[in-house]
C-alpha angles and dihedrals in degrees: 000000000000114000078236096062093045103118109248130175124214124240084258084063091246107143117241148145125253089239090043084052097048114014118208091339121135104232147197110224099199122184104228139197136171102213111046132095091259093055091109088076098084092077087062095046088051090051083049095053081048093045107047100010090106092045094058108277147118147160127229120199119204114196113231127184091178092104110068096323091285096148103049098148141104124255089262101053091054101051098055083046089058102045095031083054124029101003102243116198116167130076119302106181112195135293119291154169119251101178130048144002090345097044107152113239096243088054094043089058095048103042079065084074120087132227121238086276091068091250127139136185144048119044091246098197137349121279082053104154132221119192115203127183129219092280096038115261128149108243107160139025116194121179127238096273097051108106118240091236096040110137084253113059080030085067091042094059092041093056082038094058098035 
């Protein structure tokens, strides 16, 4: 199965598919969470959306509270965190888990794509990055320090979008 048609729901709890939510858009599938150290990075995912989001792009964030309990709310609360604070525009589906028995399927497809290290497996934090073409594929994995805007992930999404 495509990592497109892999059922989703929003944070808003409406059912969906990753390619329903974004098109044909590269994007950036980003395991997200209020309360944690890296936190700050979701300033530099929302100047990305704005960056690239005419071009064919978008992040999805995709709460997580598997990583030291850093995303306890409900949909709702974080929601209003994300917009109040970093204004945050682009899809959050709801929370999820990304490692283990409850793996959702769209993470248990992506965490079969290795880093630039050449290492697959396990979401180790939270802020970890998946890079999808237009056709989605995944193209790039970046871990959970590496800055959204880093060079790096800045030449992956150029080459993404085309």
């Amino acid at each position: 199965m495509s990592v497109r048609n892999i059922p989703v729901r929003t944070l808003a709890e409406v059912p969906t598919t990753l390619g329903e939510l974004t098109g044909d858009k590269a994007t950036l599938v980003v395991n997200v969470a209020s309360r944690c150290g890296l936190t700050p990075q979701y300033a530099g995912l929302v100047r990305l959306q704005e960056r690239y989001g005419d071009r064919g792009f978008t992040v999805v964030g995709v709460p997580c509270n598997q990583f030291g309990g850093q995303e306890p709310g409900s949909a709702e609360q974080i929601e209003e965190f994300c917009v109040t604070n970093y204004g945050v525009d682009f899809p959050l589906l709801e929370k999820a888990d990304v490692n283990g028995e409850g793996r959702h399927p769209l993470y248990a497809t992506l965490v079969s794509s290795a880093d630039a290290s050449g290492n697959a497996g396990d979401v180790q934090w939270n802020f970890e990055k998946f890079l999808l073409d237009r056709e989605g594929n995944v193209v790039a994995r970046f871990r959970s320090r590496t800055d959204p805007e880093d060079p790096a992930v800045v030449e992956a999404i150029e080459k993404a979008v085309g």
